[in-house]
Backbone as CSV, one residue per row, in Angstrom:
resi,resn,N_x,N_y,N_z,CA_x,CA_y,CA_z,C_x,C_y,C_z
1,UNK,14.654,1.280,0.065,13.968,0.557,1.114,13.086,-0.498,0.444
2,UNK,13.196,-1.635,1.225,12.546,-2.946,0.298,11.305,-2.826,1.055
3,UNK,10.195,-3.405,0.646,8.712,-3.730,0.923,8.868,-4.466,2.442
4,UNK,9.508,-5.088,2.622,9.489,-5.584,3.831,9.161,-4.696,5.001
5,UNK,10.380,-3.919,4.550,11.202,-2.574,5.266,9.762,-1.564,5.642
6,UNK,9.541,-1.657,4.417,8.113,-0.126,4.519,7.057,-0.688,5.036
7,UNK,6.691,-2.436,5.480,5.602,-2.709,6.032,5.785,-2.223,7.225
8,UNK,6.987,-2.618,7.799,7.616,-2.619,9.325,7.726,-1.311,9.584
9,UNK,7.919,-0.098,8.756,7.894,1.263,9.007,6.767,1.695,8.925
10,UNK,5.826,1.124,8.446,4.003,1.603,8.883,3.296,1.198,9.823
11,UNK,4.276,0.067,10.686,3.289,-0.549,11.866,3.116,-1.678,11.947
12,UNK,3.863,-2.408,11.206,3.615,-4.207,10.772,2.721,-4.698,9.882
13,UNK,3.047,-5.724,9.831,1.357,-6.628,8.997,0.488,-6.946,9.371
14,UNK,0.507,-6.496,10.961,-1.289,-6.772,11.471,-2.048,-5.176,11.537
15,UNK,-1.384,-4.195,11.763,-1.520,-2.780,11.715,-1.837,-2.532,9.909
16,UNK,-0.903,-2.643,9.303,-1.469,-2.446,7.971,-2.301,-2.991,7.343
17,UNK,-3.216,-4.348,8.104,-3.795,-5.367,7.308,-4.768,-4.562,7.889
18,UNK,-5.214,-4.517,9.202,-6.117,-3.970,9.944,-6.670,-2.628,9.244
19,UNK,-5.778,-1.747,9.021,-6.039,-0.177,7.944,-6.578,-0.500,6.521
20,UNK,-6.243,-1.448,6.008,-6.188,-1.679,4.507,-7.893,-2.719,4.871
21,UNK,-7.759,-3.563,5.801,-9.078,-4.738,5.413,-8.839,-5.805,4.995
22,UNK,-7.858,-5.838,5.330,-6.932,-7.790,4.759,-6.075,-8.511,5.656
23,UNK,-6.287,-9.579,5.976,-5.710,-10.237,6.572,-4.092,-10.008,6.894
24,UNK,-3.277,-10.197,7.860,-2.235,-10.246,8.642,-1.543,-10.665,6.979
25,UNK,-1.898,-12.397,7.216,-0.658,-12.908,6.170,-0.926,-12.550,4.963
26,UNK,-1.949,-12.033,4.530,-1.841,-11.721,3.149,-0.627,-10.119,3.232
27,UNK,-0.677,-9.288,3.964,0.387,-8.045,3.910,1.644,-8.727,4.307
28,UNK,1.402,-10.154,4.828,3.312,-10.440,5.481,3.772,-11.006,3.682
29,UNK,2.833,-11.352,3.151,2.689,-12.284,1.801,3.788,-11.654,1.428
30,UNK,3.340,-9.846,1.149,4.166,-8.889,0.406,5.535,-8.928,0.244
31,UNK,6.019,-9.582,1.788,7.371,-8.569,1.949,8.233,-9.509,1.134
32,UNK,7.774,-10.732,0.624,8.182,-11.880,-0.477,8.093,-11.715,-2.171
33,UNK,6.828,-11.441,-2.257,6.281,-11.414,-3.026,6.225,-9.834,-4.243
34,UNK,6.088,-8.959,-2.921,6.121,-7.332,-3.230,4.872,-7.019,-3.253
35,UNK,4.604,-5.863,-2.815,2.883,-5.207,-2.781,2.296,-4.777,-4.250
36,UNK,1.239,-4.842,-4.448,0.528,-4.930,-5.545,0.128,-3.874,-5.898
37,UNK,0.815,-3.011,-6.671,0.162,-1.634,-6.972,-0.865,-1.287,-6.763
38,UNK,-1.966,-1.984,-7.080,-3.390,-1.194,-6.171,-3.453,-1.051,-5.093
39,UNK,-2.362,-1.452,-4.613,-2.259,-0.780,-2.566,-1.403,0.389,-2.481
40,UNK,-0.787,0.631,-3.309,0.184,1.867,-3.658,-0.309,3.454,-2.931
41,UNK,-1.593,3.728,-3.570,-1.969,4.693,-3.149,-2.763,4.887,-1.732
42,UNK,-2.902,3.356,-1.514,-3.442,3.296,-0.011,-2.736,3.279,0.980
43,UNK,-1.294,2.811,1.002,-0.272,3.034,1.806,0.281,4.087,1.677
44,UNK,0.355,5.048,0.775,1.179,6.473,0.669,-0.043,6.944,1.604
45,UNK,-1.670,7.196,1.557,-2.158,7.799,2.335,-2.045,7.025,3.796
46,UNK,-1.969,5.910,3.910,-1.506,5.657,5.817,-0.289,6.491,5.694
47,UNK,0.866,6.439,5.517,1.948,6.755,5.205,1.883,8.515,5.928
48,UNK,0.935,9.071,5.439,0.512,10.350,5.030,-0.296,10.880,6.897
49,UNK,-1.065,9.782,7.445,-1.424,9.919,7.940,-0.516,9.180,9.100
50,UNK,0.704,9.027,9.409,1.596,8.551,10.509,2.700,9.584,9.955
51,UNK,2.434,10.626,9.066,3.530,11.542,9.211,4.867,11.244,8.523
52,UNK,4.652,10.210,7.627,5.814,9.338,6.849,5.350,9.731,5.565
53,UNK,6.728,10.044,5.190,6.693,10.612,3.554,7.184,9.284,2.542
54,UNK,5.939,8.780,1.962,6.537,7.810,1.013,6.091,8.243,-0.419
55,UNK,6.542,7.454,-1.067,6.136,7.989,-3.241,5.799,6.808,-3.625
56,UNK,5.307,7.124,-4.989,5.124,5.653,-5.723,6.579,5.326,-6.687
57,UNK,7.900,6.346,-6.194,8.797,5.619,-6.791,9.529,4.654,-5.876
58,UNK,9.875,5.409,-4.559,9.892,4.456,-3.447,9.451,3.185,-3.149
59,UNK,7.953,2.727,-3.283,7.198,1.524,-3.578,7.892,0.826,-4.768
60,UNK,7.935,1.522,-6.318,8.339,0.492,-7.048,9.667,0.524,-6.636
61,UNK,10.802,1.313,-6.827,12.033,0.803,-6.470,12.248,-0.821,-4.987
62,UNK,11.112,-0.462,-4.362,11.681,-1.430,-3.656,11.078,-3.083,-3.852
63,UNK,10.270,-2.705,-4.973,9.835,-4.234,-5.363,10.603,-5.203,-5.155
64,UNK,10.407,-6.517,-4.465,11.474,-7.421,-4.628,11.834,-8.242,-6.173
65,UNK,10.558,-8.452,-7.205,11.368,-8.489,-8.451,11.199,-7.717,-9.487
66,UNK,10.710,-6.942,-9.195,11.061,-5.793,-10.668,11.883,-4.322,-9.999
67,UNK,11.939,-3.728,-9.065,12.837,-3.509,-8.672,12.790,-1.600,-9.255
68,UNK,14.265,-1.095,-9.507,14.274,-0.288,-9.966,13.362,-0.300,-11.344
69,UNK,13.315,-1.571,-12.249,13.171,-1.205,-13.547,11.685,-0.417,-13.819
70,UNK,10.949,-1.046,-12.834,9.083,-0.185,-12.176,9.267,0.805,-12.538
71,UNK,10.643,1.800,-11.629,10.184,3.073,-11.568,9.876,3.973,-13.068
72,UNK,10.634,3.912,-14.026,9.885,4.517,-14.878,8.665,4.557,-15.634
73,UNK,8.380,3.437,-14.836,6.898,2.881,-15.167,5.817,3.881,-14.385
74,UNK,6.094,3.780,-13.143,5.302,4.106,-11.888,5.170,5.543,-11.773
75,UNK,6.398,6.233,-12.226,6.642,7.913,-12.682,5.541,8.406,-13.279
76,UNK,4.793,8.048,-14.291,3.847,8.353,-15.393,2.752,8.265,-14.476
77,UNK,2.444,7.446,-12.660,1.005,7.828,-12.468,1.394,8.678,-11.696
78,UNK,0.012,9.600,-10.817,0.087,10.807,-10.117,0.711,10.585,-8.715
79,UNK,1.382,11.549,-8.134,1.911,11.261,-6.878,0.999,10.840,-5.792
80,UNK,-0.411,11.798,-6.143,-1.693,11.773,-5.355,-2.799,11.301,-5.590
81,UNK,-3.232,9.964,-5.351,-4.565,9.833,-5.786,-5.578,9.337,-4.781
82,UNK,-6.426,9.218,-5.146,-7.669,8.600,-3.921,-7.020,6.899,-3.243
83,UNK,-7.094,6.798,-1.994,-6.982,5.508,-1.409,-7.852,4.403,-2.037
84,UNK,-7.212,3.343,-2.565,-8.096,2.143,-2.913,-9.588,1.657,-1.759
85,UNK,-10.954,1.842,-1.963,-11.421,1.436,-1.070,-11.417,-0.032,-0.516
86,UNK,-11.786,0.041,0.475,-11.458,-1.395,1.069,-12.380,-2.402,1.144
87,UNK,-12.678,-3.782,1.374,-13.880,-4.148,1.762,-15.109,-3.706,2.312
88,UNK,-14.330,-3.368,3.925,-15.351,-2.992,4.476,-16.167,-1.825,4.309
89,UNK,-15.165,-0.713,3.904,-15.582,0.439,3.572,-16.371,0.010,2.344
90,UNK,-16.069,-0.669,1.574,-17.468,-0.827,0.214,-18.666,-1.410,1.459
91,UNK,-18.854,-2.568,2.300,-19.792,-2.477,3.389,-20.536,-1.522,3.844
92,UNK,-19.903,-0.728,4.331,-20.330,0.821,4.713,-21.220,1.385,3.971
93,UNK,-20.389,2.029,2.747,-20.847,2.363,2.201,-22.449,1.667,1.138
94,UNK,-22.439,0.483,0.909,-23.408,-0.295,0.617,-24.732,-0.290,1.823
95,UNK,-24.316,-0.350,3.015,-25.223,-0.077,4.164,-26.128,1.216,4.070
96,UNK,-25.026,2.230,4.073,-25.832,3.737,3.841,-26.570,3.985,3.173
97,UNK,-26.568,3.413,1.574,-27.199,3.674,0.566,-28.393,2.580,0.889
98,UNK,-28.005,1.625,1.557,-29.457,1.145,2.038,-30.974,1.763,2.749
């Protein structure tokens, strides 16, 4: 499944921009370009939380230019890790501690 594919299976690029804290066209950017590993673990947890089982080999395999060759790359990090925080949530969190 290509990046395109997995935006459109999480809800689009205004749904995922909206979850993540980034603009519409910067997530449509992806489905050209390919998503940027530091969103990796933030989309496996939406992913996680709409009941959709995705991996981080899934993500790299579907890079549009590196492709399969990622995955043995991408193998070596953990299946599970903390969601990248987001803008706003650094907001938040900067507020509280205020």
């Amino acid at each position: 499944m290509d990046h395109a594919a997995i935006i459109q299976r999480l809800g689009g690029n205004t749904y995922v921009g909206e979850r993540l804290g980034l603009h519409r066209t910067s997530v449509s950017r992806w489905a050209t370009f390919g998503i940027p590993s530091g969103y990796y673990a933030s989309l496996i947890a939406l992913a996680d939380d709409l009941g959709i089982r995705l991996t981080m080999a899934q993500l790299a395999a579907g890079h549009p230019r590196h492709g399969k060759q990622a995955v043995g790359q991408v193998l070596l990090l953990p299946e599970r890790s903390p969601p990248r925080a987001t803008v706003q949530a650094k907001k938040v969190i900067r507020q509280q501690a205020s």
